[in-house]
C-alpha positions as MATLAB code, in Angstrom:
seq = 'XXXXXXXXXXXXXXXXXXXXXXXXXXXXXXXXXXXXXXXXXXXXXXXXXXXXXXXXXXXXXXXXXXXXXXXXXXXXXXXXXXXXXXXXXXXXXXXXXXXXXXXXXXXXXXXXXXXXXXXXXXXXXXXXXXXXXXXXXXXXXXXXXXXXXXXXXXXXXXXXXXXXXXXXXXXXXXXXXXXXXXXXXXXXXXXXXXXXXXXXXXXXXXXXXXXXXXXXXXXXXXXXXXXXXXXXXXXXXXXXXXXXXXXXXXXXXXXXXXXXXXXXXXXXXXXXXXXXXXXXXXXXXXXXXXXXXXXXXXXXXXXXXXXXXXXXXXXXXXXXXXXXXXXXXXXXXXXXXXXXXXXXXXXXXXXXXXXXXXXXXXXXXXXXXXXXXXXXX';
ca = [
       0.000    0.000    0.000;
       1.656    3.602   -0.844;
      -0.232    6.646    0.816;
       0.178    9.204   -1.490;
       1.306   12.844    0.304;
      -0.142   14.642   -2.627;
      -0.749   18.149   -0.476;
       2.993   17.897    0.969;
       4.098   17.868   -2.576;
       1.869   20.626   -4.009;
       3.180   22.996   -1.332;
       6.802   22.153   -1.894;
       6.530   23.360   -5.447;
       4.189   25.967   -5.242;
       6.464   27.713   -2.936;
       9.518   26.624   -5.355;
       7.397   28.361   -8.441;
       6.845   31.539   -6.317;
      10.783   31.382   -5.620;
      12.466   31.107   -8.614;
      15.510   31.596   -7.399;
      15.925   28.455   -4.916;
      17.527   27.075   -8.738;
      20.201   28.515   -9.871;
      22.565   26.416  -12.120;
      20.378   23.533  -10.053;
      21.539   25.348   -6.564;
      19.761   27.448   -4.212;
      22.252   30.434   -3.621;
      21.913   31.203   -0.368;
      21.910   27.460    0.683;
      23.749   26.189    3.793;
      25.059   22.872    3.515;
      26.588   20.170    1.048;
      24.571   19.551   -2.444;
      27.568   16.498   -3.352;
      28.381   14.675   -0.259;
      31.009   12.132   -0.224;
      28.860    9.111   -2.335;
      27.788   11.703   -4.581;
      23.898   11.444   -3.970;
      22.631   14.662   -3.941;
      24.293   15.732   -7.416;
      22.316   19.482   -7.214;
      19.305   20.763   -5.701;
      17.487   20.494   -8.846;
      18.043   17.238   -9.850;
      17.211   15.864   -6.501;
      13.965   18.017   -6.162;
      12.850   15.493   -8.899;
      14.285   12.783   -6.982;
      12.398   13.897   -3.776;
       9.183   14.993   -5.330;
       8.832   10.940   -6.399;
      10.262   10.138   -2.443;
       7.744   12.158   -0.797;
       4.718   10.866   -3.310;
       5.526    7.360   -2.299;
       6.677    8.369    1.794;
       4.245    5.695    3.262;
       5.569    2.716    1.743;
       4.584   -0.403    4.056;
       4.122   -4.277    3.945;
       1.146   -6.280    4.426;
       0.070   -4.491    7.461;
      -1.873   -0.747    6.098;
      -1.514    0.923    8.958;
       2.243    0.403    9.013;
       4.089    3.824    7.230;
       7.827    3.068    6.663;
      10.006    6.043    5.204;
      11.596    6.113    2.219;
      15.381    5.358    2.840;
      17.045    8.827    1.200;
      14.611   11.111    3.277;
      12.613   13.939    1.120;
      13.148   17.046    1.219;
      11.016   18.943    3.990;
       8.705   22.444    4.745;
       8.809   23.981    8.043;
       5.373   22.757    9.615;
       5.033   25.952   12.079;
       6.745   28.871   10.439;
       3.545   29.627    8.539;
       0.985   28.466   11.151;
       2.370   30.908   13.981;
       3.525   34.299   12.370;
       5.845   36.567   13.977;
       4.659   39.334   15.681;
       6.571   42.387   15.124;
       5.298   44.075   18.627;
       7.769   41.385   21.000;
      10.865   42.235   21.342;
      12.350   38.984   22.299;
      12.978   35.887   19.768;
      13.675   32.289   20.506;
      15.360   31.177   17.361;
      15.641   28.057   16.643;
      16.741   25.396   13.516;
      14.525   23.002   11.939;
      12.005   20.470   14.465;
      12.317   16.767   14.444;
      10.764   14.389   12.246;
       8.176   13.751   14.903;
       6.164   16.486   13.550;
       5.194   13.992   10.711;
       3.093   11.932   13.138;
       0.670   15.048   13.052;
       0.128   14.836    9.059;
      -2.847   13.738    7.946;
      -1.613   11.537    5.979;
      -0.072    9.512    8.940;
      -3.059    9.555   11.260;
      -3.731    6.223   12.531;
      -0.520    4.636   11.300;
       2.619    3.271   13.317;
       5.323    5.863   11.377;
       8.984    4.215   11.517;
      12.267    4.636    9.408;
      15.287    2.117    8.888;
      18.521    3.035   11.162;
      21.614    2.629    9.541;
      21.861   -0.776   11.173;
      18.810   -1.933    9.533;
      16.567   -1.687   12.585;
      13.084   -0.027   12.765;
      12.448    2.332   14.689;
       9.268    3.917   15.549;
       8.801    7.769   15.507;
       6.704    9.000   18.296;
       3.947   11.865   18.613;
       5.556   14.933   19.946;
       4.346   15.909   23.152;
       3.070   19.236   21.613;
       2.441   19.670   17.430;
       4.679   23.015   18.178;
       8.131   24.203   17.990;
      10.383   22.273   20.465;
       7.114   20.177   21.043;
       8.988   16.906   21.157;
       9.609   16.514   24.451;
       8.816   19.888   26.224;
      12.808   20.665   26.795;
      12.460   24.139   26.506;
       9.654   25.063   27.659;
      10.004   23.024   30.920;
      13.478   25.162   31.079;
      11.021   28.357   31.158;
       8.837   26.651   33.852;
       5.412   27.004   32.006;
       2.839   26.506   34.856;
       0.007   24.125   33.895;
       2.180   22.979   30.867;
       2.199   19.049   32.018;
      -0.682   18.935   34.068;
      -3.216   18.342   31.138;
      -2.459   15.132   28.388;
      -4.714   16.791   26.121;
      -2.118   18.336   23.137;
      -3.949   21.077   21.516;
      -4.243   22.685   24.888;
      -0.519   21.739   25.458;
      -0.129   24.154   22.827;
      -2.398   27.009   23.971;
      -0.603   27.326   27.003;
       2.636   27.770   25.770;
       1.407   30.297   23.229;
      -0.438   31.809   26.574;
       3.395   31.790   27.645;
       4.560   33.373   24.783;
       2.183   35.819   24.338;
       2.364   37.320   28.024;
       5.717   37.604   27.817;
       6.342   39.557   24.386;
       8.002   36.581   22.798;
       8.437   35.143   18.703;
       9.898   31.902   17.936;
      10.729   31.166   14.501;
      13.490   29.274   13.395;
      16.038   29.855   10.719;
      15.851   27.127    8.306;
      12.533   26.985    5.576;
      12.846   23.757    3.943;
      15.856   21.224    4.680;
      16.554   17.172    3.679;
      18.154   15.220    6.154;
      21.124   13.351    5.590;
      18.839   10.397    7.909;
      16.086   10.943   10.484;
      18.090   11.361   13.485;
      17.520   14.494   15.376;
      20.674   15.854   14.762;
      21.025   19.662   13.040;
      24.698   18.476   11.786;
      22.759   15.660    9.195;
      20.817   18.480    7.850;
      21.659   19.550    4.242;
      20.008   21.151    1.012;
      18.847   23.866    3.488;
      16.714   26.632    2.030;
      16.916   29.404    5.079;
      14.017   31.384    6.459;
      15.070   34.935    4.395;
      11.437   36.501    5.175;
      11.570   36.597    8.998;
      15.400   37.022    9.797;
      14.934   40.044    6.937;
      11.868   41.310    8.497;
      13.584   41.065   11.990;
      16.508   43.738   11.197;
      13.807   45.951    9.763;
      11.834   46.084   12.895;
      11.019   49.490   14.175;
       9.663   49.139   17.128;
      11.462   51.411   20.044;
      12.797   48.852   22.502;
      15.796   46.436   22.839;
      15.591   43.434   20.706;
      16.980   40.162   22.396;
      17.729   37.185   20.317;
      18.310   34.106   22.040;
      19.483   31.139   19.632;
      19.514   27.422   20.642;
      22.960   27.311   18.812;
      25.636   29.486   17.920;
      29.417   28.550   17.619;
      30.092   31.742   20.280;
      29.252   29.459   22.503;
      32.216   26.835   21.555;
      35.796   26.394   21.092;
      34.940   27.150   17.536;
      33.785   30.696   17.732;
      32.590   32.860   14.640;
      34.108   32.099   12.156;
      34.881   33.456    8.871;
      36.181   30.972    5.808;
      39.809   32.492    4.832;
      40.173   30.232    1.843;
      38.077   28.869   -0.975;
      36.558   25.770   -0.306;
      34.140   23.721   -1.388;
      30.953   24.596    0.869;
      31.961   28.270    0.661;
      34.239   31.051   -0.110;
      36.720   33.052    1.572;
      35.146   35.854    3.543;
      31.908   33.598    3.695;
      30.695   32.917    7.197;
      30.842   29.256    8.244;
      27.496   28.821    9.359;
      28.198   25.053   11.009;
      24.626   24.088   10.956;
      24.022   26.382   14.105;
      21.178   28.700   14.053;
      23.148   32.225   15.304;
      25.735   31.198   12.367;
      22.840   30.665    9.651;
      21.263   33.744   10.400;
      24.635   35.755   10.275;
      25.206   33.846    7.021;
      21.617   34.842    5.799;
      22.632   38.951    6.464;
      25.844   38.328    4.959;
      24.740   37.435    1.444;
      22.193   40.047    1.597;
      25.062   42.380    1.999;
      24.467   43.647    5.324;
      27.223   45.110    6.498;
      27.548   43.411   10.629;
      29.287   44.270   13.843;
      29.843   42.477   16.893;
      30.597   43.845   20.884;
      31.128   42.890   23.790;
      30.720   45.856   25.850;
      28.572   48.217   22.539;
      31.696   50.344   22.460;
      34.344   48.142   21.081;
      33.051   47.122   17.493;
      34.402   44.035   15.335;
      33.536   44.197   11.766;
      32.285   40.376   10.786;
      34.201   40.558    7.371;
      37.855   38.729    6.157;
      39.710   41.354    8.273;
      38.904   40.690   11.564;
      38.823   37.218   11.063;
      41.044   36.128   14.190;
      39.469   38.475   16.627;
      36.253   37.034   15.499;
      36.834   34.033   16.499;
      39.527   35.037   19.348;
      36.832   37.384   21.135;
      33.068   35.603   20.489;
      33.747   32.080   21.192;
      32.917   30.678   24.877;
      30.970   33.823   25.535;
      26.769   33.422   26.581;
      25.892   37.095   25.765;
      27.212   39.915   23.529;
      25.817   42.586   20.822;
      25.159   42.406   17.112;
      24.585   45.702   15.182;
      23.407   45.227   12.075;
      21.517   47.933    9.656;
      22.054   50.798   12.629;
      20.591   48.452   15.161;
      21.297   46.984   18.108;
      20.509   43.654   19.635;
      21.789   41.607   22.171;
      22.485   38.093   21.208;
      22.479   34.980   23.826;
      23.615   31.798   21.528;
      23.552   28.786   23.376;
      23.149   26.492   25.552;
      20.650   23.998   23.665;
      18.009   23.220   25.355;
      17.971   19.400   24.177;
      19.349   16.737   26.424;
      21.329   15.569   23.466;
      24.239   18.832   24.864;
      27.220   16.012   24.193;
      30.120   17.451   26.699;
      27.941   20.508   28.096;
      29.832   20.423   31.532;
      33.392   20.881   30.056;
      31.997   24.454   28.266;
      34.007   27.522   29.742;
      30.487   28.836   30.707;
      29.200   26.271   32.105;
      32.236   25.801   34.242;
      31.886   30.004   35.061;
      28.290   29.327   36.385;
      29.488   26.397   38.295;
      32.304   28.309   40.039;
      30.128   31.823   40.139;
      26.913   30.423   41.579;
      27.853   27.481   43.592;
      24.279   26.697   45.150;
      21.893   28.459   42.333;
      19.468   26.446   43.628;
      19.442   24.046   46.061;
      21.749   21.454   46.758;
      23.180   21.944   43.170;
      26.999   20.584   44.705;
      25.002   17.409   45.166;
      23.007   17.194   41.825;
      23.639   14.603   38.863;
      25.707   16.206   35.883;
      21.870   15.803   34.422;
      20.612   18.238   36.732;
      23.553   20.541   37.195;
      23.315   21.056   33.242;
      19.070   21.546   33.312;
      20.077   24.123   36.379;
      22.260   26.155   34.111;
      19.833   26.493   31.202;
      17.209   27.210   33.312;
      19.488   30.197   34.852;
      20.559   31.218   31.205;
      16.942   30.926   29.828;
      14.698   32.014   32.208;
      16.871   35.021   33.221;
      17.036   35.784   29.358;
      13.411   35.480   28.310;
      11.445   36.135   31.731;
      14.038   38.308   34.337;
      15.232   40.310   31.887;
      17.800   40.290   34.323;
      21.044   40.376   31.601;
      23.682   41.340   33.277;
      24.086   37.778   35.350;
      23.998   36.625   32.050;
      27.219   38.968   31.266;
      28.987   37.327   34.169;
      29.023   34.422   32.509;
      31.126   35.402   29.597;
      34.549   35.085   31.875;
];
C-alpha cells in the first residue's frame, strides 16, 4: 500500500514556483550545507527536487500491514510545519530562534493519522517515531519550555491545549519563535542539526527582523551558535568547497545561519562585547572574530544601525554532548555554587538543566542580563 502525500508535494513546489531563485545552475544560492556529499547522492538541488518529489509521493511505503508507514530510505526534502501556522509578531521584542524540528512532527500529518510511522537506522533496525508531546516548535519533548517553567504545561495530556498554554506563555511575555531554516533534507532521520543539508533558510523573517522598528531592545536568544564553543565565529579564509573566503561558516548552528543569511544580503555586521568596542564580521577581523566571540553566553550584534543583544547557546535538548566541560558552564558552576538548592550534590543531568534554566529564564522572563554577562569570563 503507498499513501500518497499529494498536499505535501503541491506545497513544496508551489512555494519553489513563487521562488524562482531556490535554482540557480540547479543550486539554491543562499543554501547552507553540502549539495555532493562524499557518495555523490545529492548531485544538485534540482536534480534531486525530482528525486524527492517521487520520495515524498511514495513516503508511506509499508508491507502487508496498512496501517504500518515506513520512510523512504534517502529522506525527502522537507517544509517547516510551524513557520507559517504561527507568524511573527513584530510588537515582541524577544525571539527564541531556533533550527529546523524533528521528524516527529510527521506523526501530526494527515496523511499519517492512525498509522505506526517508523524509518530504517543505519543498522537496519526499525524504529518507531513517536507523537511529539506538543504539534509546536520544540514540542517533542517539552525541553524548553520546561526550562522556562510554564505553569500548567504538564498537568493536562490533552495536546492542543498543550499548545495554547505555551502560546499563553509566549504571548504574556512579548516573545516570537521562529526558526532559521525553511525547507531542509536530512542526511537520515536522526535528530541531529549536523545531518541536515540542502537547506533553504528562512530569508522573510530574519529580513523582516533587522527591519523592525519598534522602540525597545531586541533580544535574540538562539539554541545554537558557535560563540558558545571552542569554535567561535568564524569566517572561511580560503576557498573551499561549501563556501568562499570571507563567507561565514554557518556550522549548521542557528546564530551562524542567520549571520550567514545577512551576509549574502550584503548587510554590512558588527559584533561587541561591551557596545563600544566594534568588530567588523568581514575577512579582516577574522582572528578576533573568532579570538573574542567564542565561549561567551551574551554579547551585541549591530546590524543595519541596530542593536541587539544576542544569547547563543546552551541547547536546550538533552542531546548537549560534553555541556559540563563548556568555559560557561564551568563560570556558572564556580560563580553560583548553590543556584538552587543542593546543586553541589546534583547529577551532571541536573547541574546542566540548572544552568539552562538560569541562562533561559533570566534571558526570556528576568530580563535580568547582566548575570547573564557574568558568565562570559
Amino acid at each position: 500500500m503507498i499513501k500518497k502525500d499529494y498536499q505535501l508535494l503541491v506545497e513544496l513546489l508551489q512555494d519553489l514556483n513563487e521562488h524562482p531563485e531556490v535554482l540557480q545552475n540547479g543550486m539554491y544560492n543562499q543554501t547552507v550545507g553540502d549539495f555532493e556529499n562524499d557518495e555523490g547522492l545529492f548531485p544538485s538541488l534540482c536534480e534531486q527536487i525530482i528525486a524527492d518529489c517521487h520520495a515524498v509521493i511514495q513516503a508511506g511505503v509499508v508491507g502487508e500491514n496498512p496501517t504500518q508507514c515506513l520512510l523512504t530510505a534517502i529522506p525527502p526534502v522537507e517544509k517547516h510545519p510551524y513557520l507559517e501556522a504561527y507568524p511573527v509578531n513584530p510588537a515582541y521584542r524577544k525571539y527564541i530562534i531556533g533550527t529546523f524540528p524533528p521528524i516527529s512532527y510527521l506523526r501530526d500529518h494527515p496523511n499519517f493519522v492512525g498509522t505506526v510511522l517508523s524509518y530504517l537506522n543505519n543498522q537496519g533496525d526499525n524504529i518507531e517515531v513517536d507523537f511529539p508531546m506538543i504539534p509546536f516548535y520544540h514540542g517533542s519533548r517539552l525541553r524548553l519550555w520546561n526550562i522556562l517553567n510554564i505553569q500548567g504545561l504538564n498537568n493536562n495530556i490533552n495536546r492542543n491545549v498543550r499548545v495554547e498554554t505555551v502560546i499563553d506563555f509566549l504571548t504574556a511575555n512579548g516573545i516570537n519563535y521562529f526558526d532559521v531554516v525553511k525547507f531542509v533534507q536530512r542526511i537520515n532521520y536522526i535528530a541531529d542539526d549536523s545531518g541536515l543539508r540542502n537547506i533553504v533558510l528562512n530569508e522573510t523573517d530574519i529580513i523582516n527582523l533587522t527591519n523592525n522598528k519598534i522602540d525597545a531592545p531586541i533580544l535574540l536568544i538562539f539554541n545554537s551558535g558557535c560563540s558558545f564553543t571552542k569554535t567561535g565565529v568564524e569566517i572561511r579564509v580560503n576557498n573551499v568547497a561549501a563556501g568562499f573566503a570571507g563567507e561565514i561558516n554557518p556550522h549548521n548552528h542557528a546564530f551562524d545561519m542567520f549571520l550567514y543569511v545577512l551576509q549574502k544580503m550584503g548587510f554590512a555586521m558588527e559584533l561587541s562585547m561591551d557596545e563600544h568596542n566594534w568588530v567588523s564580521v568581514d575577512l579582516e577581523h577574522v582572528h578576533e572574530l573568532n579570538e573574542t566571540f567564542q565561549l561567551v553566553q551574551i554579547f551585541y550584534l549591530r546590524v543595519n544601525n541596530r542593536v541587539f543583544t544576542i544569547v547563543a547557546g546552551p541547547s536546550p535538548a538533552d542531546g548537549d554532548g560534553q555541556l559540563q566541560n563548556n568555559a560557561v558552564f564551568i563560570r556558572f558552576s564556580q560563580l553560583h555554587p548553590h543556584p538552587v538548592d543542593g546543586f553541589a550534590l546534583m547529577n551532571i543531568l541536573d547541574q546542566k538543566h540548572a544552568f539552562k534554566k538560569y541562562v533561559y529564564q533570566n534571558a526570556l522572563i528576568n530580563d535580568n542580563l547582566a548575570a547573564l554577562f557574568n558568565l562570559n569570563g
